[in-house]
PDB file of N, CA, C and O in Angstrom:
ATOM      1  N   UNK A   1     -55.316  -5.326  19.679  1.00  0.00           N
ATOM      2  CA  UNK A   1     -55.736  -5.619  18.323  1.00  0.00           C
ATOM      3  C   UNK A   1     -56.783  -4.603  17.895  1.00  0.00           C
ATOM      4  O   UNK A   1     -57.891  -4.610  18.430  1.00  0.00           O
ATOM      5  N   UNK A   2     -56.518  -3.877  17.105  1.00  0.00           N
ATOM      6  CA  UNK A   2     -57.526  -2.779  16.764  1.00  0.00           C
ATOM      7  C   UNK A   2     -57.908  -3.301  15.505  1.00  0.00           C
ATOM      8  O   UNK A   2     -57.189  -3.854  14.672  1.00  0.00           O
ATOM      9  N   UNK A   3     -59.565  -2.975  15.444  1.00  0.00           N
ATOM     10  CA  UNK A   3     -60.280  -2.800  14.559  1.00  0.00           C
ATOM     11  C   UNK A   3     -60.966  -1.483  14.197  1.00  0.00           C
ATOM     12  O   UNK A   3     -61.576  -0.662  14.882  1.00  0.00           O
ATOM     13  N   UNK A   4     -60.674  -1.546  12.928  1.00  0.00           N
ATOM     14  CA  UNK A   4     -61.917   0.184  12.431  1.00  0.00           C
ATOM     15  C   UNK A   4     -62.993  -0.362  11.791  1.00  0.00           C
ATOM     16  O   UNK A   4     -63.036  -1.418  11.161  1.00  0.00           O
ATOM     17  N   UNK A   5     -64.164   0.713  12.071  1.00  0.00           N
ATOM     18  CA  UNK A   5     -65.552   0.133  11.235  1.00  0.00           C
ATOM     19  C   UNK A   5     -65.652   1.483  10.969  1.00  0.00           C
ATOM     20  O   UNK A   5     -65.817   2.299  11.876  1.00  0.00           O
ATOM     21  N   UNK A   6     -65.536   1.902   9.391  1.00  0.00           N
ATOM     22  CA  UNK A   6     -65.935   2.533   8.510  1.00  0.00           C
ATOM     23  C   UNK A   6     -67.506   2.589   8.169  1.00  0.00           C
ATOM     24  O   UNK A   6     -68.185   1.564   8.105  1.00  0.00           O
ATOM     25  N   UNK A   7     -67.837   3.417   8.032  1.00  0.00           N
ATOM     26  CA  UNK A   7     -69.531   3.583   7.756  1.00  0.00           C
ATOM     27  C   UNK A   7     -69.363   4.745   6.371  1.00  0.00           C
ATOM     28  O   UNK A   7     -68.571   5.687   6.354  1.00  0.00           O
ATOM     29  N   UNK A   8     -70.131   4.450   5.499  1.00  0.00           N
ATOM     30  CA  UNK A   8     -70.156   5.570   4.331  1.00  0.00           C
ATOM     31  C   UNK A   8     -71.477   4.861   3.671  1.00  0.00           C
ATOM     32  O   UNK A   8     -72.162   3.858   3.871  1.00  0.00           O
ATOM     33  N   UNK A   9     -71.428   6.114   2.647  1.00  0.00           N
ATOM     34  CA  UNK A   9     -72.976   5.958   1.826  1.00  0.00           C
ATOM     35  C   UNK A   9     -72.038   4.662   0.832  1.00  0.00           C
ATOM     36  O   UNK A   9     -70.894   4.243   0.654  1.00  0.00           O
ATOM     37  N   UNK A  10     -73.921   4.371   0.248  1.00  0.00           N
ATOM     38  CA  UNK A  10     -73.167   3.603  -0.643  1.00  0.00           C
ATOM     39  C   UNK A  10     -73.132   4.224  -2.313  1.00  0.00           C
ATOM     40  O   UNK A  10     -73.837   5.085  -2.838  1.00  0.00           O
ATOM     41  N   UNK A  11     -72.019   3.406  -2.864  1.00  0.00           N
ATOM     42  CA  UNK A  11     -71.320   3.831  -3.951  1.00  0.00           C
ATOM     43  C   UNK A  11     -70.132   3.695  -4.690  1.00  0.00           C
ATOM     44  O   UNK A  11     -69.817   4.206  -5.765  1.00  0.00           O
ATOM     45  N   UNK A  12     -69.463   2.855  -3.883  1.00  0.00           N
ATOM     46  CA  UNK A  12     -68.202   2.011  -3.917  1.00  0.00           C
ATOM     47  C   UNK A  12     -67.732   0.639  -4.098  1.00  0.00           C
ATOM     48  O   UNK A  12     -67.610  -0.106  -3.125  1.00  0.00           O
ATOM     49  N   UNK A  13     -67.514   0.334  -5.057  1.00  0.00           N
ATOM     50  CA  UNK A  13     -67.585  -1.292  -5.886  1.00  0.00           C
ATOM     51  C   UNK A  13     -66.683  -1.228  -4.609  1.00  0.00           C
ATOM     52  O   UNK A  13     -66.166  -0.294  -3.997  1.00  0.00           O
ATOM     53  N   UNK A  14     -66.702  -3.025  -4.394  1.00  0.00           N
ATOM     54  CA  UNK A  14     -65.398  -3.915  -3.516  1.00  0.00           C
ATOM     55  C   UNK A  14     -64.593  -3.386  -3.603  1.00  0.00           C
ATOM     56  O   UNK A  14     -64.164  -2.907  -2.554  1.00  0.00           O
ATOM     57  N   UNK A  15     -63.936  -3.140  -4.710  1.00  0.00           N
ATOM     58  CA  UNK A  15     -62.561  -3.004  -4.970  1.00  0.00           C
ATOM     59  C   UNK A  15     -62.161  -1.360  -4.600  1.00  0.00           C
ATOM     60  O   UNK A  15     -61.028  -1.087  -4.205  1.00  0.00           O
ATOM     61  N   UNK A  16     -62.860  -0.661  -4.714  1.00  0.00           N
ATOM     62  CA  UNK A  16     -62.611   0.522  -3.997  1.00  0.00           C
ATOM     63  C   UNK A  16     -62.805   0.375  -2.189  1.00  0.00           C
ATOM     64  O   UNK A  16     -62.293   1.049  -1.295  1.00  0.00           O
ATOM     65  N   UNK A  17     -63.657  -0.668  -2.131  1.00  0.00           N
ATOM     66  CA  UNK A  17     -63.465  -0.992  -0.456  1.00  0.00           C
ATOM     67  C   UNK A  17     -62.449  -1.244   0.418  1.00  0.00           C
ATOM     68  O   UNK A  17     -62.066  -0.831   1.513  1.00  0.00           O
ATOM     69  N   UNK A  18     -61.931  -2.555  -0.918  1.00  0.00           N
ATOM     70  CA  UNK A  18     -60.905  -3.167  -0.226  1.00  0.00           C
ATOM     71  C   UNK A  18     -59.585  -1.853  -0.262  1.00  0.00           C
ATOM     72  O   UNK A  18     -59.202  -1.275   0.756  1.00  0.00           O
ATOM     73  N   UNK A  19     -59.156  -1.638  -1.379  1.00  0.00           N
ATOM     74  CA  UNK A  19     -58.043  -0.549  -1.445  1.00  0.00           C
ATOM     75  C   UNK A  19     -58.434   0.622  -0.383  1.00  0.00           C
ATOM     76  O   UNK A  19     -57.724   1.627  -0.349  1.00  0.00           O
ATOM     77  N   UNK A  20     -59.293   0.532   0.278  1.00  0.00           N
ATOM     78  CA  UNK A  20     -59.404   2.118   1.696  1.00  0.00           C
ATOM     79  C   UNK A  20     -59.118   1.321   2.636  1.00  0.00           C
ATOM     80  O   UNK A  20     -58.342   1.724   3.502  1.00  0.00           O
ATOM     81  N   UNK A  21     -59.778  -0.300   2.739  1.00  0.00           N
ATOM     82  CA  UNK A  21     -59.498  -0.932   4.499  1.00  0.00           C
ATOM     83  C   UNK A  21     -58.057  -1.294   4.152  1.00  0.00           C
ATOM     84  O   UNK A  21     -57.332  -1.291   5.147  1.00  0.00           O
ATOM     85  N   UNK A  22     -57.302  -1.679   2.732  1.00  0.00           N
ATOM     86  CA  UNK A  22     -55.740  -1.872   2.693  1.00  0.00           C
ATOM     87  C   UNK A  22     -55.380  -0.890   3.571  1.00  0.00           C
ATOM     88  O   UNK A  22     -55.066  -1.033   4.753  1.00  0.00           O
ATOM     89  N   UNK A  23     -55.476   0.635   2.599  1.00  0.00           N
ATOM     90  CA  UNK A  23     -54.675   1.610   3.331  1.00  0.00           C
ATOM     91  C   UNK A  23     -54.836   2.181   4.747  1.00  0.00           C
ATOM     92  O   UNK A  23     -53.867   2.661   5.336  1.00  0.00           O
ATOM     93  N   UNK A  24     -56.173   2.124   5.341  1.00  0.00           N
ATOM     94  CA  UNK A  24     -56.387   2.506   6.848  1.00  0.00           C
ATOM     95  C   UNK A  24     -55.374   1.026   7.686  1.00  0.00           C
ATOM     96  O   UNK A  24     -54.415   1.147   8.449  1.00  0.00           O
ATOM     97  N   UNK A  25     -55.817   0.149   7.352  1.00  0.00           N
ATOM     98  CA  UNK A  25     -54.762  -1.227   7.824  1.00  0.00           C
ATOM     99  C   UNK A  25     -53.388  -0.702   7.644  1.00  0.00           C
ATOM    100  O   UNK A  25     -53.017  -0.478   8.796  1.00  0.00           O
ATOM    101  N   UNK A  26     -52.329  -0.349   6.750  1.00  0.00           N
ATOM    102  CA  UNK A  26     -51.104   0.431   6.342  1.00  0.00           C
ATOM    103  C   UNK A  26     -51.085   1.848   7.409  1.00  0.00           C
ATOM    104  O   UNK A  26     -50.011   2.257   7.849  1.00  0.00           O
ATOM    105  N   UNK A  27     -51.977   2.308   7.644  1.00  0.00           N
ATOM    106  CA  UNK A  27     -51.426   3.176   8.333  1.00  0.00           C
ATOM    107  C   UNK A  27     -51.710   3.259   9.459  1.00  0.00           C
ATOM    108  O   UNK A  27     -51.396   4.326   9.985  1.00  0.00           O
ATOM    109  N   UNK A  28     -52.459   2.146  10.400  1.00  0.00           N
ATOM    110  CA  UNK A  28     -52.139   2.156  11.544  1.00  0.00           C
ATOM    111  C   UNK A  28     -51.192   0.953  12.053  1.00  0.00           C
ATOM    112  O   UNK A  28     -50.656   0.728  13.138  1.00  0.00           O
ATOM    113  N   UNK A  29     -51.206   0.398  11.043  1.00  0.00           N
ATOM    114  CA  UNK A  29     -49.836  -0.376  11.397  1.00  0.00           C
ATOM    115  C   UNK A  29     -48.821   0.564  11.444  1.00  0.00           C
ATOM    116  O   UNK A  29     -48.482   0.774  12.609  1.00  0.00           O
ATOM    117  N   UNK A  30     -48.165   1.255  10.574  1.00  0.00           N
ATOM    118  CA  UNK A  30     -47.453   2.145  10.997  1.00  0.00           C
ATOM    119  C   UNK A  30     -47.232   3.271  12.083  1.00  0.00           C
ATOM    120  O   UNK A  30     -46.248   3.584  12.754  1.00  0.00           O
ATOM    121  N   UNK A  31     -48.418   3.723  12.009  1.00  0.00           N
ATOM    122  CA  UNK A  31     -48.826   4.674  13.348  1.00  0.00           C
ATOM    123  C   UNK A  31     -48.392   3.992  14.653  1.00  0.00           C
ATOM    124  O   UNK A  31     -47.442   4.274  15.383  1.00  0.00           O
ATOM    125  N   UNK A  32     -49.162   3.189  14.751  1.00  0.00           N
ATOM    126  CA  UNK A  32     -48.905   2.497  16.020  1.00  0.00           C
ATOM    127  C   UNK A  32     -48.003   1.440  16.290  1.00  0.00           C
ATOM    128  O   UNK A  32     -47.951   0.988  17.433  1.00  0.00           O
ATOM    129  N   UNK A  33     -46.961   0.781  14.979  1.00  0.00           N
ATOM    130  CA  UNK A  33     -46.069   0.116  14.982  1.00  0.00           C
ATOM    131  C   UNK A  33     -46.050  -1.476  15.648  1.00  0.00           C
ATOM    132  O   UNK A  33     -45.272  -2.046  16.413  1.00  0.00           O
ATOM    133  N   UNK A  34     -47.202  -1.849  15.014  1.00  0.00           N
ATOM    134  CA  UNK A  34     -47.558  -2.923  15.023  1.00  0.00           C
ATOM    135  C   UNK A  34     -48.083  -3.803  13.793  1.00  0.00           C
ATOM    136  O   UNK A  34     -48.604  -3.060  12.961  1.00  0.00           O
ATOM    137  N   UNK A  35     -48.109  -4.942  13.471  1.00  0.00           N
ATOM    138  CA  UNK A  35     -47.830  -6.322  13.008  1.00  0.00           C
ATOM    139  C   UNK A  35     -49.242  -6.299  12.285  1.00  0.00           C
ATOM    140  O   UNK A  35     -50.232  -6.204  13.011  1.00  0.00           O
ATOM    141  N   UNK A  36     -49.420  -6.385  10.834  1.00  0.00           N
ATOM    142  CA  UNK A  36     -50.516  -6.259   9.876  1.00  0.00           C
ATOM    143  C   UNK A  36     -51.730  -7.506  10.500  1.00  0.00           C
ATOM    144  O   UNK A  36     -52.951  -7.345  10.490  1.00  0.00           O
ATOM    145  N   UNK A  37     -51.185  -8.411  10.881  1.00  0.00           N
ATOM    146  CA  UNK A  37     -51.890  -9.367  11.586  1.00  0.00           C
ATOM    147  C   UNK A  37     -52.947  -9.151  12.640  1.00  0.00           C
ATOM    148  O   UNK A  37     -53.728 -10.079  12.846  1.00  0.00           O
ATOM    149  N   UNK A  38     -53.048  -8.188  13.236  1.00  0.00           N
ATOM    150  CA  UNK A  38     -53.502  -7.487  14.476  1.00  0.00           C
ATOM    151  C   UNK A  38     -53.996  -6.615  13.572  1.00  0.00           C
ATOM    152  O   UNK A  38     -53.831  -5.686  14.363  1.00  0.00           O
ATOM    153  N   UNK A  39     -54.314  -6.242  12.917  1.00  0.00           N
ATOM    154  CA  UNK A  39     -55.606  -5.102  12.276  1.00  0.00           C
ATOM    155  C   UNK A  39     -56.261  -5.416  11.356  1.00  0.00           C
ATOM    156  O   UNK A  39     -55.805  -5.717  10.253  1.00  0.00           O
ATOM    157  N   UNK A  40     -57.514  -5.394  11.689  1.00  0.00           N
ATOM    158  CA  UNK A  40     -59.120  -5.256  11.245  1.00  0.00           C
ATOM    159  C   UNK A  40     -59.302  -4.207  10.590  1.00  0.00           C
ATOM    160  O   UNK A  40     -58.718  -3.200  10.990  1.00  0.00           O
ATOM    161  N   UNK A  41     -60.102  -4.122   9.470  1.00  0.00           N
ATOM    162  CA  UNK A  41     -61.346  -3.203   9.149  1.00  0.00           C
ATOM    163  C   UNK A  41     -62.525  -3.886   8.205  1.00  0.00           C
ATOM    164  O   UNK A  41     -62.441  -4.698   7.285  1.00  0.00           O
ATOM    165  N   UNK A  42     -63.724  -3.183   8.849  1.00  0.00           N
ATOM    166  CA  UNK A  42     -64.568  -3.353   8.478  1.00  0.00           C
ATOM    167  C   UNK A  42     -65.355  -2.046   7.283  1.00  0.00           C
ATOM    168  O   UNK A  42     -65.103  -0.876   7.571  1.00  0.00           O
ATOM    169  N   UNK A  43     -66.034  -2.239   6.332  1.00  0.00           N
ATOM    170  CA  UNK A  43     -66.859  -1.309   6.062  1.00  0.00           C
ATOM    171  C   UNK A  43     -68.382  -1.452   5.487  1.00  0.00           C
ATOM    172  O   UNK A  43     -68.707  -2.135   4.516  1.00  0.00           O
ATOM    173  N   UNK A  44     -69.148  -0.743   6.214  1.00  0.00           N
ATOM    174  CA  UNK A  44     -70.754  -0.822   5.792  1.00  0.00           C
ATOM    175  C   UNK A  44     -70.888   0.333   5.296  1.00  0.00           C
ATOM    176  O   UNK A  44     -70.314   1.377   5.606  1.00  0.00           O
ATOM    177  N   UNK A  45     -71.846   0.083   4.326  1.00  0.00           N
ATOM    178  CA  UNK A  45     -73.108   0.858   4.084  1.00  0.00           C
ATOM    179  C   UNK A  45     -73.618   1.646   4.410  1.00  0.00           C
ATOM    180  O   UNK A  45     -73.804   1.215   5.548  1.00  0.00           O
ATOM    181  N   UNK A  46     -73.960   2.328   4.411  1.00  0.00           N
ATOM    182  CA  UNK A  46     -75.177   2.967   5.356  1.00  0.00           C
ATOM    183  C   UNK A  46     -76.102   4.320   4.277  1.00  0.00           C
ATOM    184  O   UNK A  46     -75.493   5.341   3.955  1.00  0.00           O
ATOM    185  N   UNK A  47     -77.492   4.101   3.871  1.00  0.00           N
ATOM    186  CA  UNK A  47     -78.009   4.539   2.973  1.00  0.00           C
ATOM    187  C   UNK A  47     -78.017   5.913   3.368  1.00  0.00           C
ATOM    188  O   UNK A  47     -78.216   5.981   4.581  1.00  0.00           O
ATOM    189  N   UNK A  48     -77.862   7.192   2.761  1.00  0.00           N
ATOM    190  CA  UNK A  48     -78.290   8.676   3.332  1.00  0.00           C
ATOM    191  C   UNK A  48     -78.986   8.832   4.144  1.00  0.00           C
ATOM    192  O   UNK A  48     -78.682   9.215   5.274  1.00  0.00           O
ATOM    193  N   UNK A  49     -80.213   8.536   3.692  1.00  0.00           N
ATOM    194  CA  UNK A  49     -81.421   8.728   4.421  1.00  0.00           C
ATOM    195  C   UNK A  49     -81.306   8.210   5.815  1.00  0.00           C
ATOM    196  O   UNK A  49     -81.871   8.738   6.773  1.00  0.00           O
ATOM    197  N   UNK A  50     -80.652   7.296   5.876  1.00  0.00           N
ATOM    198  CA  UNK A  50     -79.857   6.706   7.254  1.00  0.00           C
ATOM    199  C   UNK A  50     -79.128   6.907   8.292  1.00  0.00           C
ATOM    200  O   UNK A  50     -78.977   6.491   9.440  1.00  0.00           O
ATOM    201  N   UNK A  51     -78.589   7.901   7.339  1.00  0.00           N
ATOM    202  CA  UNK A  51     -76.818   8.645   7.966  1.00  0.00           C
ATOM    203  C   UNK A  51     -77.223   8.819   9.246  1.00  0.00           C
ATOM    204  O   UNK A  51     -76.977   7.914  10.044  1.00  0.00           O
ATOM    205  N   UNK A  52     -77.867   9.921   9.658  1.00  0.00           N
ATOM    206  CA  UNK A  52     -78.159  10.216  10.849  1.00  0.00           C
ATOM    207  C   UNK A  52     -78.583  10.087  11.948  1.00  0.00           C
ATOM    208  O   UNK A  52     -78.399  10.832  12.911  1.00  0.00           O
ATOM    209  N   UNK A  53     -79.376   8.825  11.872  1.00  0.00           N
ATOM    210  CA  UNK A  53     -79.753   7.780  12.687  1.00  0.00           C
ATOM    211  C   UNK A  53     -78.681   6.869  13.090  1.00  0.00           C
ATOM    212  O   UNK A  53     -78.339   6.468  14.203  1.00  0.00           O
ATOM    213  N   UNK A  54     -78.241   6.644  11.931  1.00  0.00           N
ATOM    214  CA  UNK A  54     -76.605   5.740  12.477  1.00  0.00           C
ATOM    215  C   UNK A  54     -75.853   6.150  13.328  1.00  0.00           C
ATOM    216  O   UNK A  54     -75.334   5.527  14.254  1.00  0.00           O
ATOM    217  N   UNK A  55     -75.737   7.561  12.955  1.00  0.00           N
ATOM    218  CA  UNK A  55     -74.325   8.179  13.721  1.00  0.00           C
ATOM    219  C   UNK A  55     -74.730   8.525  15.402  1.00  0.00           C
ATOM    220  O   UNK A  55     -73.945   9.155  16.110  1.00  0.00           O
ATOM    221  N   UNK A  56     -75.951   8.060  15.870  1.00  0.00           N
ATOM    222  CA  UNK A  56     -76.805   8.274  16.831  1.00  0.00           C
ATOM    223  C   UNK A  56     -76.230   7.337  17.730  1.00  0.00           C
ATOM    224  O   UNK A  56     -76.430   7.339  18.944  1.00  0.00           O
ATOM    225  N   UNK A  57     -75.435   6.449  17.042  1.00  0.00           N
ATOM    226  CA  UNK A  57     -75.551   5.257  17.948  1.00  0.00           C
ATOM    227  C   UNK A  57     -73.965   5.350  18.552  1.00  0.00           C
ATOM    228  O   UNK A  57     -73.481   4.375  19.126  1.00  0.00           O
ATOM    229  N   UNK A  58     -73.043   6.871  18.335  1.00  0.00           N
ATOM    230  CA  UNK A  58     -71.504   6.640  18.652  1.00  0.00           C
ATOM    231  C   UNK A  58     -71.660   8.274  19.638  1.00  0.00           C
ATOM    232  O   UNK A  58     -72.028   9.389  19.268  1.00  0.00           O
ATOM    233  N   UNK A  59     -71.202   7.768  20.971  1.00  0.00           N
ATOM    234  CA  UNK A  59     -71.600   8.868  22.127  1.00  0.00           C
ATOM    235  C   UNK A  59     -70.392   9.497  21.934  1.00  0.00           C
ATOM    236  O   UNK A  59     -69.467   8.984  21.304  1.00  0.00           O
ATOM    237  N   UNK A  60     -70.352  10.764  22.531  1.00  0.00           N
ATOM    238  CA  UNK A  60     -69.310  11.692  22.408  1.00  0.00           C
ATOM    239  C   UNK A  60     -68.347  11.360  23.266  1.00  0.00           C
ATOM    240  O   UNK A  60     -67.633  12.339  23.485  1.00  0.00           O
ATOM    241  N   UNK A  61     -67.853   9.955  24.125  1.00  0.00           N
ATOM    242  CA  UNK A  61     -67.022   9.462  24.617  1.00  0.00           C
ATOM    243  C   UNK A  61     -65.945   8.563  23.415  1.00  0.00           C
ATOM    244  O   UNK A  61     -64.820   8.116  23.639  1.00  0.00           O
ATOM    245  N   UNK A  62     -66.774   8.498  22.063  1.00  0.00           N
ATOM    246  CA  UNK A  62     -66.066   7.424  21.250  1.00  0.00           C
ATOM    247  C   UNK A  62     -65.670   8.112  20.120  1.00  0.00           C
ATOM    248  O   UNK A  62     -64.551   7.791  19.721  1.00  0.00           O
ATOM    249  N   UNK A  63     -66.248   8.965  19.478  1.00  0.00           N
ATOM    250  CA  UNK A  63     -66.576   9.591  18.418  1.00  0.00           C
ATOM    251  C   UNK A  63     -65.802  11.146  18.622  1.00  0.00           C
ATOM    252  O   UNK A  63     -66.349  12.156  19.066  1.00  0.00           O
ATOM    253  N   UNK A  64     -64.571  11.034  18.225  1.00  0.00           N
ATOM    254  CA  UNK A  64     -62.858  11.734  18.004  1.00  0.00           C
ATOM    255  C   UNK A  64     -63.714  12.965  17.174  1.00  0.00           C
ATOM    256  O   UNK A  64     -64.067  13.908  17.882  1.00  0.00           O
ATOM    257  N   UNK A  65     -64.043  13.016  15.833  1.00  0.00           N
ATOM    258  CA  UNK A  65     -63.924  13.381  14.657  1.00  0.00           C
ATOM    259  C   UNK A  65     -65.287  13.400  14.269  1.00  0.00           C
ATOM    260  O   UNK A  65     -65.814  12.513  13.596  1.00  0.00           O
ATOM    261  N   UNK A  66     -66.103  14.855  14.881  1.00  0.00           N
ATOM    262  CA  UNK A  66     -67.151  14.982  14.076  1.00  0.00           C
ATOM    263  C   UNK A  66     -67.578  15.457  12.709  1.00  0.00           C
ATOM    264  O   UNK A  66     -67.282  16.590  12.329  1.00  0.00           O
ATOM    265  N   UNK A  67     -68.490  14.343  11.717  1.00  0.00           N
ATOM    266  CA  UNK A  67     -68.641  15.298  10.575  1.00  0.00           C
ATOM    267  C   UNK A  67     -69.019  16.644  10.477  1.00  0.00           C
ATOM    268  O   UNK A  67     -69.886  17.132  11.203  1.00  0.00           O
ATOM    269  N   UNK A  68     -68.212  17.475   9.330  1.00  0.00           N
ATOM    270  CA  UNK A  68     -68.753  18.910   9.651  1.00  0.00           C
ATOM    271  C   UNK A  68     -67.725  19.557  10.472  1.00  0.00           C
ATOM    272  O   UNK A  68     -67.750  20.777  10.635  1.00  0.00           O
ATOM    273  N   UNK A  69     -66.976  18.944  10.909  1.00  0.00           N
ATOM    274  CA  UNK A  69     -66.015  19.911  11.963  1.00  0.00           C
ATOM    275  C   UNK A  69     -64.824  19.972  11.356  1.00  0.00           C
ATOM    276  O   UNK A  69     -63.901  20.605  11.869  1.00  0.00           O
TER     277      UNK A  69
END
């Protein structure tokens, strides 16, 4: 059962929330060919000034896709 947790600044009414965790949900159901039921997403916040402290907390064992790269 996979879940994604999205982190971004803020700036995005609900409804632009919900329509990104729809489509990340849509495409790993597809990707991985499994059952909409079994996928999660989450998304927070996270203020600028923040960013970088946050991203402190995902070790280079988890974290695929660095920003900037």
């Amino acid at each position: 059962m996979p879940h994604v947790a999205i982190t971004i600044i803020p700036g995005r009414d609900r409804e632009a929330k919900r329509a990104l965790a729809q489509k990340t949900q849509a495409f790993l159901v597809k990707e991985l060919g499994i059952d909409p039921k079994f996928v999660s997403v989450s998304i927070q916040d996270i203020p600028l000034e923040d960013w970088a402290k946050s991203m402190e907390q995902f070790s280079e064992d988890i974290l695929f896709v660095k920003p900037g790269v």
